[in-house]
PyMOL Python script that loads the backbone (N, CA, C, O; Angstrom):
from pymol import cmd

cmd.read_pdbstr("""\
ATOM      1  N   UNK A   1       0.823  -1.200   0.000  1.00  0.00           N
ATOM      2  CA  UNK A   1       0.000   0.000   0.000  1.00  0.00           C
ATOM      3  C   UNK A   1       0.863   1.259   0.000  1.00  0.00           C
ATOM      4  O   UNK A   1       0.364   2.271  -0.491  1.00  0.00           O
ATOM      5  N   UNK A   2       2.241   1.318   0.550  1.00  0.00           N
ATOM      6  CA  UNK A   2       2.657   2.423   1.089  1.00  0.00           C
ATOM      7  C   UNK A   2       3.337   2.538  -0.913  1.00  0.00           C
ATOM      8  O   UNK A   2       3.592   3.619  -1.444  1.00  0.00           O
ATOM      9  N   UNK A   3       3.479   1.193  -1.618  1.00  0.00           N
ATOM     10  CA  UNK A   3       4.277   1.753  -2.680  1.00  0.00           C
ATOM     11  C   UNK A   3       3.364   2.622  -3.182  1.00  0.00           C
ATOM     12  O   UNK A   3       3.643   3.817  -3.084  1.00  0.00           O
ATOM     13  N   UNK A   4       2.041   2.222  -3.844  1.00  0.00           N
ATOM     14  CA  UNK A   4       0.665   2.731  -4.372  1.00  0.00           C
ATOM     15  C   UNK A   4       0.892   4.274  -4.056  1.00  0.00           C
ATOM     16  O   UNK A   4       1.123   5.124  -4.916  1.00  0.00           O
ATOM     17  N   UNK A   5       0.775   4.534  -2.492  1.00  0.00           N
ATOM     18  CA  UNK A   5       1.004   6.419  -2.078  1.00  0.00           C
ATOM     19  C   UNK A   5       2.106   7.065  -2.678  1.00  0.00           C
ATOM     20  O   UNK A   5       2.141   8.262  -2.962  1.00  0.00           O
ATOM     21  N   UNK A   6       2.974   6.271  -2.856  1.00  0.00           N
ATOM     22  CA  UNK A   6       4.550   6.758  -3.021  1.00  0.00           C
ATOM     23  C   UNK A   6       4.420   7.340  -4.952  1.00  0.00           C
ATOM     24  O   UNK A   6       4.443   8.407  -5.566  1.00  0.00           O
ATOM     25  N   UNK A   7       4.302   6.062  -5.229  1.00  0.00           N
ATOM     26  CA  UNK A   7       3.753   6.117  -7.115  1.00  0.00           C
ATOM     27  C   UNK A   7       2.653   7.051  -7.239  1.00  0.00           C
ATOM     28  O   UNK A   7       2.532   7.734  -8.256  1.00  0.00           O
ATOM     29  N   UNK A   8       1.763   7.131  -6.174  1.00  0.00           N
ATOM     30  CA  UNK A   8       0.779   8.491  -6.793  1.00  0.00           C
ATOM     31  C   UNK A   8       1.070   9.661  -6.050  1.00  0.00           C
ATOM     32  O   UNK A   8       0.299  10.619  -6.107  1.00  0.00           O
ATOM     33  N   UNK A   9       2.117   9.691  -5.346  1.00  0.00           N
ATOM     34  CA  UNK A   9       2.395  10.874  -4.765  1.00  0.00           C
ATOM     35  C   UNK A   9       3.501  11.373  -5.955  1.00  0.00           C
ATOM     36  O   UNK A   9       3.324  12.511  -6.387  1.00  0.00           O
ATOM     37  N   UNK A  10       4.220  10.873  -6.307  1.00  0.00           N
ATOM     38  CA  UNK A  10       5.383  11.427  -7.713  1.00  0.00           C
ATOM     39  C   UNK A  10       4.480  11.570  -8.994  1.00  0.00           C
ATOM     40  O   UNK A  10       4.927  12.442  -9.739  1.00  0.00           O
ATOM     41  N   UNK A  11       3.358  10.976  -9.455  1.00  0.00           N
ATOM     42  CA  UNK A  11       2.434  11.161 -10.441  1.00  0.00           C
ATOM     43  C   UNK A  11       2.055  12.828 -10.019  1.00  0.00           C
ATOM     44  O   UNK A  11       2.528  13.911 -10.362  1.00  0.00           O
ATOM     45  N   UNK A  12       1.400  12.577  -9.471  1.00  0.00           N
ATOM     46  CA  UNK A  12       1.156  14.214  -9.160  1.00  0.00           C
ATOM     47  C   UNK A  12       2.210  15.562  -8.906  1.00  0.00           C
ATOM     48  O   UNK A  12       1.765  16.709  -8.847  1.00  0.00           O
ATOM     49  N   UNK A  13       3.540  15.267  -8.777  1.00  0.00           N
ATOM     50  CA  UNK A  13       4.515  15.734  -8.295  1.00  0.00           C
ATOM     51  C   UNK A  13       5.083  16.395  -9.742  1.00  0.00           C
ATOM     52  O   UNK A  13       5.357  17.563 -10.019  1.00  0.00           O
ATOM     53  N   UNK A  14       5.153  14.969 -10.676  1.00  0.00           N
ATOM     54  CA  UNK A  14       5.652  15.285 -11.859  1.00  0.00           C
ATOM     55  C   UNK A  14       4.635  15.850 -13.334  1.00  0.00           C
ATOM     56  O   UNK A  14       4.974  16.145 -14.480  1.00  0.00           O
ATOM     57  N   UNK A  15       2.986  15.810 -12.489  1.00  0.00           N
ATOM     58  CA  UNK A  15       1.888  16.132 -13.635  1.00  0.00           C
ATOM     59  C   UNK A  15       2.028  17.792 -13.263  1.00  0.00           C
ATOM     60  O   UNK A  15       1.845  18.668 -14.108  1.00  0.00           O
ATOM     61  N   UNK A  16       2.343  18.027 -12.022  1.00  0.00           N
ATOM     62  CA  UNK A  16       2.726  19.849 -11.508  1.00  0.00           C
ATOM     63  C   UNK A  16       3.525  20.201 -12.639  1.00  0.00           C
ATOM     64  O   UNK A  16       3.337  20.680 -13.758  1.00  0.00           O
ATOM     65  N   UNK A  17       4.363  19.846 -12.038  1.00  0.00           N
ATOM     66  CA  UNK A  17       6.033  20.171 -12.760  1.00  0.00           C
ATOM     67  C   UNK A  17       5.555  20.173 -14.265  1.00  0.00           C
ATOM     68  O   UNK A  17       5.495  21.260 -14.838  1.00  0.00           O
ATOM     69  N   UNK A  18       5.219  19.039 -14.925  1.00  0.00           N
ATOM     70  CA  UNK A  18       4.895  19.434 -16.382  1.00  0.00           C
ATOM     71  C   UNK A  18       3.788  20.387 -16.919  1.00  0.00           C
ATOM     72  O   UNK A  18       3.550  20.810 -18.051  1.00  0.00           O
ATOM     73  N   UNK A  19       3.141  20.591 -15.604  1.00  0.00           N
ATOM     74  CA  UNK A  19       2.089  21.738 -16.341  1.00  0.00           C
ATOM     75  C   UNK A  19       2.372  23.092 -16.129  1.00  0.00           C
ATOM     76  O   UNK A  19       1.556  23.952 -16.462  1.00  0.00           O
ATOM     77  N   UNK A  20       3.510  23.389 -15.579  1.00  0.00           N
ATOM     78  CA  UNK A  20       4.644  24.427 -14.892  1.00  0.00           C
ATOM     79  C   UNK A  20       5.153  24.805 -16.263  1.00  0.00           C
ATOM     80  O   UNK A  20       5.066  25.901 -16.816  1.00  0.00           O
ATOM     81  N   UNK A  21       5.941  23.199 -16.898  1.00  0.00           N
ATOM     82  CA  UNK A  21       6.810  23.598 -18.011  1.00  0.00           C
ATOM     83  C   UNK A  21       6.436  23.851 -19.210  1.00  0.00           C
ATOM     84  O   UNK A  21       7.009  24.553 -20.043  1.00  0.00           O
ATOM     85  N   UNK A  22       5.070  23.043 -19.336  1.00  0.00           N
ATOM     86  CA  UNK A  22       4.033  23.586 -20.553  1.00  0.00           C
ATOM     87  C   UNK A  22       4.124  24.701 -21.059  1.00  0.00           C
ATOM     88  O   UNK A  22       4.596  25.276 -22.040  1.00  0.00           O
ATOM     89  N   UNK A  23       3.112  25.010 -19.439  1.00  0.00           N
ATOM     90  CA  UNK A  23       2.695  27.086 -19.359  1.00  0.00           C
ATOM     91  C   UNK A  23       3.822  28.033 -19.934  1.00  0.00           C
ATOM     92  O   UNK A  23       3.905  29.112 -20.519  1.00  0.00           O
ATOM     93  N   UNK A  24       4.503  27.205 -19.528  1.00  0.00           N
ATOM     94  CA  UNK A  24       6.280  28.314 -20.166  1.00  0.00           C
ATOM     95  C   UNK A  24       6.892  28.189 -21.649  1.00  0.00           C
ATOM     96  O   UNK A  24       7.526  29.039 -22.274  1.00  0.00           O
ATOM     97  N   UNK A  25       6.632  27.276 -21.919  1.00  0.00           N
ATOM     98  CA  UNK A  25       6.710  26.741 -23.474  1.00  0.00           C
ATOM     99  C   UNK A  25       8.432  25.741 -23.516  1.00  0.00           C
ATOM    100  O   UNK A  25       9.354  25.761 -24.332  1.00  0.00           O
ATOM    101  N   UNK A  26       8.229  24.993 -22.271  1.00  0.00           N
ATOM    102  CA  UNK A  26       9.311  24.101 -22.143  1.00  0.00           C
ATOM    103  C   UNK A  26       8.760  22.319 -22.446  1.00  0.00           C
ATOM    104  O   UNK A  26       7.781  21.769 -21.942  1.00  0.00           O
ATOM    105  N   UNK A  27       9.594  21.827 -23.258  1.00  0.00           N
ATOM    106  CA  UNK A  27       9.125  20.272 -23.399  1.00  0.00           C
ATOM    107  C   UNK A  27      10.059  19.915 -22.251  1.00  0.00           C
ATOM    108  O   UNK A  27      11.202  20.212 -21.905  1.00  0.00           O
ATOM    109  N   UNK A  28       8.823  18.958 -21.709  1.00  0.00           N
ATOM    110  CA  UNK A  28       9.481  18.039 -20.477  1.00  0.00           C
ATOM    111  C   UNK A  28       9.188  16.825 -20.744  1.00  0.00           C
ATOM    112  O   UNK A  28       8.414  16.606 -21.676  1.00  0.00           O
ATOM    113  N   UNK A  29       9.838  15.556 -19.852  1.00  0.00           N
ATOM    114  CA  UNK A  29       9.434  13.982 -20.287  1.00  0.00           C
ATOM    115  C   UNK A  29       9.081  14.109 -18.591  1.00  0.00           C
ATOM    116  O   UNK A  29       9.700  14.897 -17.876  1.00  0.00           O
ATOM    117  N   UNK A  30       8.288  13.455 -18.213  1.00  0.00           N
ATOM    118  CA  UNK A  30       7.594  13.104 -16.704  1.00  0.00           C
ATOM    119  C   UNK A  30       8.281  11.470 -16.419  1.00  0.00           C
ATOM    120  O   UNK A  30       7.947  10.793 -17.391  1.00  0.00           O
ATOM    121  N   UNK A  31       8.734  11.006 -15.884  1.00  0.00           N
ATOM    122  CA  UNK A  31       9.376  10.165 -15.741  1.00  0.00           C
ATOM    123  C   UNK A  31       9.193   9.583 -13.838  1.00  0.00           C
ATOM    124  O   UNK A  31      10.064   9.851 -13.009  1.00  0.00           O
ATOM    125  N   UNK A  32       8.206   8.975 -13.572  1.00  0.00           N
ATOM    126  CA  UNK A  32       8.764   8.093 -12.166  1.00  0.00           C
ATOM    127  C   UNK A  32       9.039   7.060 -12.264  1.00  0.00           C
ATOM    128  O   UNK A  32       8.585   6.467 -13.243  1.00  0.00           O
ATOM    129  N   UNK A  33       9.913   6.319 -11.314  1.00  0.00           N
ATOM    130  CA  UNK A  33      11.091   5.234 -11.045  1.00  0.00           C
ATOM    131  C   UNK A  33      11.391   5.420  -9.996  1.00  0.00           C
ATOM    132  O   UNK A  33      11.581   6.534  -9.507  1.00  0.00           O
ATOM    133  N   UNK A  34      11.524   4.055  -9.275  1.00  0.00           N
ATOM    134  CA  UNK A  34      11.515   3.860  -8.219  1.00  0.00           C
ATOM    135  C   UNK A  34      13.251   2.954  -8.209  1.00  0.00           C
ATOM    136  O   UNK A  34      13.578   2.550  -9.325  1.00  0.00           O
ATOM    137  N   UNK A  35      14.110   2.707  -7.235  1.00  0.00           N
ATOM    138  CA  UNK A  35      15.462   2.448  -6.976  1.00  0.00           C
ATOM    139  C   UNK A  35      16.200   2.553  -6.270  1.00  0.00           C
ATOM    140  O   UNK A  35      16.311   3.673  -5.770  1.00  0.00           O
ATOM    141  N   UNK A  36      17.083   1.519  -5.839  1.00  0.00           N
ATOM    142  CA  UNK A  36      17.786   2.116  -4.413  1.00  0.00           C
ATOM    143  C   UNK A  36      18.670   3.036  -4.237  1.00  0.00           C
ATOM    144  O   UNK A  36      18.987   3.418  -3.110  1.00  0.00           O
ATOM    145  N   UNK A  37      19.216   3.540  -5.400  1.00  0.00           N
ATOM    146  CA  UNK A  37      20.011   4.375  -5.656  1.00  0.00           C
ATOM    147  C   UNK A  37      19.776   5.533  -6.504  1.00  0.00           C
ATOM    148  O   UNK A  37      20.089   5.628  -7.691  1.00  0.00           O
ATOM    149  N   UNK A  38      19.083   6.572  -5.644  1.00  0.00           N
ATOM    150  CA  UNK A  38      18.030   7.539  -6.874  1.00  0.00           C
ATOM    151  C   UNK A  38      19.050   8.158  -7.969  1.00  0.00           C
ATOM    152  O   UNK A  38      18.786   8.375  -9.152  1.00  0.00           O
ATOM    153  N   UNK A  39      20.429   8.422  -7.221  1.00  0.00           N
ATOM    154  CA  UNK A  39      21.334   8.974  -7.959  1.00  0.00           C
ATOM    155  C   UNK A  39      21.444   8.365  -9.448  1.00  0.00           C
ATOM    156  O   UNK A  39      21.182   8.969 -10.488  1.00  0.00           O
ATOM    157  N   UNK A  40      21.841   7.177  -9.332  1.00  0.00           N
ATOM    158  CA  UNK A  40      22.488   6.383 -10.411  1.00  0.00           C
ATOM    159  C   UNK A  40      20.866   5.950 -11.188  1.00  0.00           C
ATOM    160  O   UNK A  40      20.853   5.473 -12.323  1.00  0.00           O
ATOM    161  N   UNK A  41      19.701   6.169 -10.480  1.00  0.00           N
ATOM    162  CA  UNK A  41      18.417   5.501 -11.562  1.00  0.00           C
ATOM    163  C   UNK A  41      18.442   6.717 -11.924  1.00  0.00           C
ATOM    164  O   UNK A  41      18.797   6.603 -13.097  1.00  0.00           O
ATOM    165  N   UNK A  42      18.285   8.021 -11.695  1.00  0.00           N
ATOM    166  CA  UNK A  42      18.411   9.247 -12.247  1.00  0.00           C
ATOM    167  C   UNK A  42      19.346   9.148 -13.694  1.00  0.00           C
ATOM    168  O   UNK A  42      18.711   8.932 -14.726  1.00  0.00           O
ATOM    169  N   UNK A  43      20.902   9.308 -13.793  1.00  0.00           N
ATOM    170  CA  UNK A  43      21.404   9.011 -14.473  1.00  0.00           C
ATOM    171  C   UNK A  43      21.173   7.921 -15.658  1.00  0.00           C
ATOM    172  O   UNK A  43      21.112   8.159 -16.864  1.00  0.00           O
ATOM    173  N   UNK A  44      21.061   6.660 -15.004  1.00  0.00           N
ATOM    174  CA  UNK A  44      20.576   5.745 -16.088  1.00  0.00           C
ATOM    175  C   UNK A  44      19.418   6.416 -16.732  1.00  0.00           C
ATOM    176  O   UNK A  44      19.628   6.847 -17.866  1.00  0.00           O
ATOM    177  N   UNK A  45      18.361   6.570 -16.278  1.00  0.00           N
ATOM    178  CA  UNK A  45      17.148   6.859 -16.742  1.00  0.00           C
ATOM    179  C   UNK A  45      17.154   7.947 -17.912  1.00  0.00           C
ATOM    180  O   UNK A  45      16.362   7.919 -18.854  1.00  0.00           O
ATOM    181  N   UNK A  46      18.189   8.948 -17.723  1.00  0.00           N
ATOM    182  CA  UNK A  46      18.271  10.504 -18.029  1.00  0.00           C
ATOM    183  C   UNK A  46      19.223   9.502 -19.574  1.00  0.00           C
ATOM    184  O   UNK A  46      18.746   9.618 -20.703  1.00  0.00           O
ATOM    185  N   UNK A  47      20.211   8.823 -19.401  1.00  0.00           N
ATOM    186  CA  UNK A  47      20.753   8.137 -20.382  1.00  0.00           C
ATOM    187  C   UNK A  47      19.641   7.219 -21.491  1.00  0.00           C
ATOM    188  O   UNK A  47      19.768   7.311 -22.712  1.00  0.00           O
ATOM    189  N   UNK A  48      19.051   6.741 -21.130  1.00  0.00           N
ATOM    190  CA  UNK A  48      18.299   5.564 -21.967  1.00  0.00           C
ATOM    191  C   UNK A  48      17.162   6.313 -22.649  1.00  0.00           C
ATOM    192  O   UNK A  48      16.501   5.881 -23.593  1.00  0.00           O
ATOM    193  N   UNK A  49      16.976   7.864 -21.855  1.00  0.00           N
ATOM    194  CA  UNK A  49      15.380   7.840 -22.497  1.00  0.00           C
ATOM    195  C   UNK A  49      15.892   9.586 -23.490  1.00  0.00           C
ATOM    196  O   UNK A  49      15.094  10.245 -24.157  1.00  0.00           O
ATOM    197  N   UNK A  50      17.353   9.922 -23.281  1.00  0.00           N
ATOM    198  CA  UNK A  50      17.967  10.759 -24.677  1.00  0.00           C
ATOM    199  C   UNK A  50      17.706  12.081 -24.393  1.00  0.00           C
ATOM    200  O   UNK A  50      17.461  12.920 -25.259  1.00  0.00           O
ATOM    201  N   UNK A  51      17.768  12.385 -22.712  1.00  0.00           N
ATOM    202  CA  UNK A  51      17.340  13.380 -22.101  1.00  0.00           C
ATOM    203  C   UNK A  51      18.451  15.084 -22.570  1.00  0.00           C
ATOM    204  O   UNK A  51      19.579  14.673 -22.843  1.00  0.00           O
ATOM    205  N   UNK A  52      18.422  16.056 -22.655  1.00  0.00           N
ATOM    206  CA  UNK A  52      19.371  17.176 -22.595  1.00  0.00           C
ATOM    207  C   UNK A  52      19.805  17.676 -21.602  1.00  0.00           C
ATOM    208  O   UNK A  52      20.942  18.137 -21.501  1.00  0.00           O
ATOM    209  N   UNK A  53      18.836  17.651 -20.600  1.00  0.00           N
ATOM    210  CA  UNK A  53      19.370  18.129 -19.178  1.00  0.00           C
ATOM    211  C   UNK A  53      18.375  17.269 -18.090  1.00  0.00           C
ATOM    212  O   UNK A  53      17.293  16.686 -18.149  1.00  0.00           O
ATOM    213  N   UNK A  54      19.493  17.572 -16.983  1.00  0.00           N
ATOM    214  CA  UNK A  54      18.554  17.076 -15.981  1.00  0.00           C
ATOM    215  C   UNK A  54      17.852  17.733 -14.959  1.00  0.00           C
ATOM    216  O   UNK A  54      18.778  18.393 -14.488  1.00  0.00           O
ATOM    217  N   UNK A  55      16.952  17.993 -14.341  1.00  0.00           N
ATOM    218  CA  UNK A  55      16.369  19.105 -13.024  1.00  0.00           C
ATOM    219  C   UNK A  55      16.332  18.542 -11.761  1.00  0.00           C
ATOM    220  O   UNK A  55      15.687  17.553 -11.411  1.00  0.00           O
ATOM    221  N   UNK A  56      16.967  19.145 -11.189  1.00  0.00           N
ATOM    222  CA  UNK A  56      16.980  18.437  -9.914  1.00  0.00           C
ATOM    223  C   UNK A  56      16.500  19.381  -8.899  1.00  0.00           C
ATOM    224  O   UNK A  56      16.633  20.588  -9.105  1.00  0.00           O
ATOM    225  N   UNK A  57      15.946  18.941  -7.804  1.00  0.00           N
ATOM    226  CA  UNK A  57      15.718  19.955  -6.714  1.00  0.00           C
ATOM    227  C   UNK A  57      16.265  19.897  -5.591  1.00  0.00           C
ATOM    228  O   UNK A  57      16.378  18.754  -5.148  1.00  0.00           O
ATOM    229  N   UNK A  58      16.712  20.856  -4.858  1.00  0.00           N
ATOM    230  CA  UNK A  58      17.647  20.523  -3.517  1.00  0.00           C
ATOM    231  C   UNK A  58      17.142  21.051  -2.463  1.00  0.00           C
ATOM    232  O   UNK A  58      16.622  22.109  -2.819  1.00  0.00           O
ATOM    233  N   UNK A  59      16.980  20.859  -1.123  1.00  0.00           N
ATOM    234  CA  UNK A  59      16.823  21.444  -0.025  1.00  0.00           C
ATOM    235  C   UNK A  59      18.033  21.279   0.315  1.00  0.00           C
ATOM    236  O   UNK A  59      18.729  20.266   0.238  1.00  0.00           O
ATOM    237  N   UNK A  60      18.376  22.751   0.863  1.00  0.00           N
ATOM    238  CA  UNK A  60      19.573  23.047   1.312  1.00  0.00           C
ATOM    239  C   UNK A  60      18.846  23.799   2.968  1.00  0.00           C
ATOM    240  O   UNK A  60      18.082  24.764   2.949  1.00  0.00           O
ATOM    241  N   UNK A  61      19.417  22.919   4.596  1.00  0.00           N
ATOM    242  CA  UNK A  61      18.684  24.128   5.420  1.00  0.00           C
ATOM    243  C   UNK A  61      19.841  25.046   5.873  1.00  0.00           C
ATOM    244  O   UNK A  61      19.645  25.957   6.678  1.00  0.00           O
ATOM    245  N   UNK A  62      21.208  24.751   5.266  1.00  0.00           N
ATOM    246  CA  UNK A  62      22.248  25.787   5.694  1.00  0.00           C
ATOM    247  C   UNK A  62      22.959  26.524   5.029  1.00  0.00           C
ATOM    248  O   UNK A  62      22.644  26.365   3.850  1.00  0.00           O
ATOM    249  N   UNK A  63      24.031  27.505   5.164  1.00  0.00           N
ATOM    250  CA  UNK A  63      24.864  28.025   3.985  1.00  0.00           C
ATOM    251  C   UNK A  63      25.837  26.385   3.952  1.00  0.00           C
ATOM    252  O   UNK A  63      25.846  25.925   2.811  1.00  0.00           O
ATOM    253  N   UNK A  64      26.341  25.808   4.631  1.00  0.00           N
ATOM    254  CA  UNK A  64      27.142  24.745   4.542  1.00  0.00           C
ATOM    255  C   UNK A  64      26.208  23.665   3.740  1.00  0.00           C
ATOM    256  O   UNK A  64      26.761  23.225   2.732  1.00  0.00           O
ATOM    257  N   UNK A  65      25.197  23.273   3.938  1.00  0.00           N
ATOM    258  CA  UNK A  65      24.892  22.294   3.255  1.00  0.00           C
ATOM    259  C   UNK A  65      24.142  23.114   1.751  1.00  0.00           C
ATOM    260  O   UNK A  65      23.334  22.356   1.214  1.00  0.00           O
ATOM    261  N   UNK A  66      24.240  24.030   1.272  1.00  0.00           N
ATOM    262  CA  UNK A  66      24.433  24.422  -0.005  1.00  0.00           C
ATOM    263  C   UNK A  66      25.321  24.618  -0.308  1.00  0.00           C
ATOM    264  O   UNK A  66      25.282  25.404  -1.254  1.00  0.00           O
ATOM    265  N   UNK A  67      26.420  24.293  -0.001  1.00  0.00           N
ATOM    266  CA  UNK A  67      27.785  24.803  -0.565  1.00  0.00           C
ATOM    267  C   UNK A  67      27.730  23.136  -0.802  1.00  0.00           C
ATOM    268  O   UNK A  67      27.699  22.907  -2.011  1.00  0.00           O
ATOM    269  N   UNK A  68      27.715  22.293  -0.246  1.00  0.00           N
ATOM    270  CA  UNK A  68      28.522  20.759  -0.243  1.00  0.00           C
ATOM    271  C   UNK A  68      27.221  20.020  -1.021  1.00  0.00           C
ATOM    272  O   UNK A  68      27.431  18.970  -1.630  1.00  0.00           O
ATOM    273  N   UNK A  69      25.921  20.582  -0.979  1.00  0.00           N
ATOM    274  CA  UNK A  69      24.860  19.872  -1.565  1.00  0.00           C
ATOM    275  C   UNK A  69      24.534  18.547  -1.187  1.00  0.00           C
ATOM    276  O   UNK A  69      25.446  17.943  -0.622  1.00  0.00           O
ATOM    277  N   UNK A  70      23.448  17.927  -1.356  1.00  0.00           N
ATOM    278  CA  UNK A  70      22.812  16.445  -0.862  1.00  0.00           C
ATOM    279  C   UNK A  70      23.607  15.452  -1.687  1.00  0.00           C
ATOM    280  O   UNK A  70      23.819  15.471  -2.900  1.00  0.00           O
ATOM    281  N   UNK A  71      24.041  14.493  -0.678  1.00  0.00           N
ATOM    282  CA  UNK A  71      24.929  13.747  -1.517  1.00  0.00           C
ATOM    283  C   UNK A  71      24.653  12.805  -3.088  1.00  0.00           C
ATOM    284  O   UNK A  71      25.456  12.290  -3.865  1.00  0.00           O
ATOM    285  N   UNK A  72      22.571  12.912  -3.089  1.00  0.00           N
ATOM    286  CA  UNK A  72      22.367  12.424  -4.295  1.00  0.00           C
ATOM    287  C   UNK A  72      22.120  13.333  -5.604  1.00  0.00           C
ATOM    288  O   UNK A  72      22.063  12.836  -6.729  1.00  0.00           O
ATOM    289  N   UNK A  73      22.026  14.245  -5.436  1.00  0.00           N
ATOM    290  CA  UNK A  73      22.053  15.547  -6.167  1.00  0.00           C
ATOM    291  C   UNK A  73      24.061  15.534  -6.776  1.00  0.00           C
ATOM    292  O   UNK A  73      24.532  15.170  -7.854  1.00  0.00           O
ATOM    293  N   UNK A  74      24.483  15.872  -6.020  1.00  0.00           N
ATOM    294  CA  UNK A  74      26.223  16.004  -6.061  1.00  0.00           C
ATOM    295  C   UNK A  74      26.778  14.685  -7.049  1.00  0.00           C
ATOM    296  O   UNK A  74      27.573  14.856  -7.973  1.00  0.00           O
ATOM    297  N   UNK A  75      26.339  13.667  -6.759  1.00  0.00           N
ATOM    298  CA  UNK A  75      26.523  12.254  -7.863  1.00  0.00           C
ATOM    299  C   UNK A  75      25.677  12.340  -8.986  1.00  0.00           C
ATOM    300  O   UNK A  75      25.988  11.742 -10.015  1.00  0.00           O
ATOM    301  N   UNK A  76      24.448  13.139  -8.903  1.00  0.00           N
ATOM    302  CA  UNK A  76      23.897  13.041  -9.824  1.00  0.00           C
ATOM    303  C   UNK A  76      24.498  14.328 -11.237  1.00  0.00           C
ATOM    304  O   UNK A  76      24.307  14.349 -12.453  1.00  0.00           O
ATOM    305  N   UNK A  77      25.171  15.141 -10.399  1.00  0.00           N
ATOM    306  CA  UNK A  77      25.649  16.265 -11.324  1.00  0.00           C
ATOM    307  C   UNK A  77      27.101  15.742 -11.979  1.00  0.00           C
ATOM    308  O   UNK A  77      27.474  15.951 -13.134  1.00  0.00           O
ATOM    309  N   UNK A  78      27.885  14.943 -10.844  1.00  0.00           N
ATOM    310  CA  UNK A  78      28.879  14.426 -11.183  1.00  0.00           C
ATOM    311  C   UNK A  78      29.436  13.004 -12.273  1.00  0.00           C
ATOM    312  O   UNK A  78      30.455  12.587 -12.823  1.00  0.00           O
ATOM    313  N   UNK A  79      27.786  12.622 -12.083  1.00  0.00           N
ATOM    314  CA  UNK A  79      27.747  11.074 -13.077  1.00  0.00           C
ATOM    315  C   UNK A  79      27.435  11.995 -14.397  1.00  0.00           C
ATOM    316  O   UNK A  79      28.357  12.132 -15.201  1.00  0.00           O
ATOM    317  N   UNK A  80      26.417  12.510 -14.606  1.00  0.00           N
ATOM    318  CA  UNK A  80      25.159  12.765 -15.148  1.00  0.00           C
ATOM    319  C   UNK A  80      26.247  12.877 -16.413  1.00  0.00           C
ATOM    320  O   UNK A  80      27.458  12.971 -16.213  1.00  0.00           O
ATOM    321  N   UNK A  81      25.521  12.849 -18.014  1.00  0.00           N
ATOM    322  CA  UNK A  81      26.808  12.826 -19.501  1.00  0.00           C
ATOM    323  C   UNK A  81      26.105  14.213 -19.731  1.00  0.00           C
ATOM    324  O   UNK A  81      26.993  14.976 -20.110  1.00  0.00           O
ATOM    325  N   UNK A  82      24.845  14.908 -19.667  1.00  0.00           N
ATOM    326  CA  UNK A  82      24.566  15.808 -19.182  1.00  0.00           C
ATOM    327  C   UNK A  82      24.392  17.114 -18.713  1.00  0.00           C
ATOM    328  O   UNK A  82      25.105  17.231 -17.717  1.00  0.00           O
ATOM    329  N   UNK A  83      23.829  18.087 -18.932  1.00  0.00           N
ATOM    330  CA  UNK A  83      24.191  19.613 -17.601  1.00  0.00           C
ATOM    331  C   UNK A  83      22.893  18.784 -16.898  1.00  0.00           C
ATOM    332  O   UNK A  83      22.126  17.898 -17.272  1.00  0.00           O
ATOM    333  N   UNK A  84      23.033  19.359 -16.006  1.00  0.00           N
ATOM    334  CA  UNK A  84      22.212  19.449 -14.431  1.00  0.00           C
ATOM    335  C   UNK A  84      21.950  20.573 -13.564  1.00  0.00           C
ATOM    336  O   UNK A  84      22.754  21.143 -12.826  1.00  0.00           O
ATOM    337  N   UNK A  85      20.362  20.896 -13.798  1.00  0.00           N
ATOM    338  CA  UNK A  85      19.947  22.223 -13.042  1.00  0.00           C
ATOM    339  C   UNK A  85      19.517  21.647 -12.010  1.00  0.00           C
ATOM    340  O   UNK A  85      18.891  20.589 -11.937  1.00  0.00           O
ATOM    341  N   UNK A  86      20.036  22.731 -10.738  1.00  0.00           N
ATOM    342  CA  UNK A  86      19.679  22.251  -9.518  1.00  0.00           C
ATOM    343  C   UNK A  86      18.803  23.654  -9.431  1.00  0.00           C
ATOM    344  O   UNK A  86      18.981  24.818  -9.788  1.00  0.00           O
ATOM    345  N   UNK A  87      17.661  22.835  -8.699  1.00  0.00           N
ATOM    346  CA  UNK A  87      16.720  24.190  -8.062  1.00  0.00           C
ATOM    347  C   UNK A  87      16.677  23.954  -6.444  1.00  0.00           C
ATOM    348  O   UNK A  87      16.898  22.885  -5.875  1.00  0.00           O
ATOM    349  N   UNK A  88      16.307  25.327  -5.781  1.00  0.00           N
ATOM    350  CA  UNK A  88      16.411  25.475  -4.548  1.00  0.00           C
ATOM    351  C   UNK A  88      14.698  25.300  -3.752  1.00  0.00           C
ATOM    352  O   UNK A  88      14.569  25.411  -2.533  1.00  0.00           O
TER     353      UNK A  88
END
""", "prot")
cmd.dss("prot")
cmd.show_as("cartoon", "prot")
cmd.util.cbc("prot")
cmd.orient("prot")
């Protein structure tokens, strides 16, 4: 049950986000996936499906932990073949 909330909680997460990028006149691909390693399913995913960039979002609650960033964000900029926008 808890996956079901999880899968329709990112459905809705990512139907926002694309009706965000619409309104603006940006093509987006909506993409959920689930993995133990969001970093590296990020990457793969962003690889297989011929992506240009990637968006990522970060909570940062300090000046230190925006400077050093979340460690799956930071792999994901660092794997990624890629640019990678991080939003705050």
């Amino acid at each position: 049950m808890a996956r079901a909330v999880l899968e329709k909680s990112g459905q809705a997460a990512t139907e926002a986000i694309g009706a965000l990028a619409a309104k603006a006149g940006i093509r987006c691909k909506r993409v959920v996936v689930d993995g133990y390693k969001p970093n590296q399913v990020i990457v793969e995913v962003a690889e297989r499906e011929g992506v240009d960039r990637i968006v990522v979002g970060v909570i940062a609650k300090s000046d230190f932990e925006r400077v050093t960033l979340g460690s799956h964000a930071k792999k994901v900029v660092r794997f990624a073949k890629c640019p990678v926008l991080l939003i705050h």
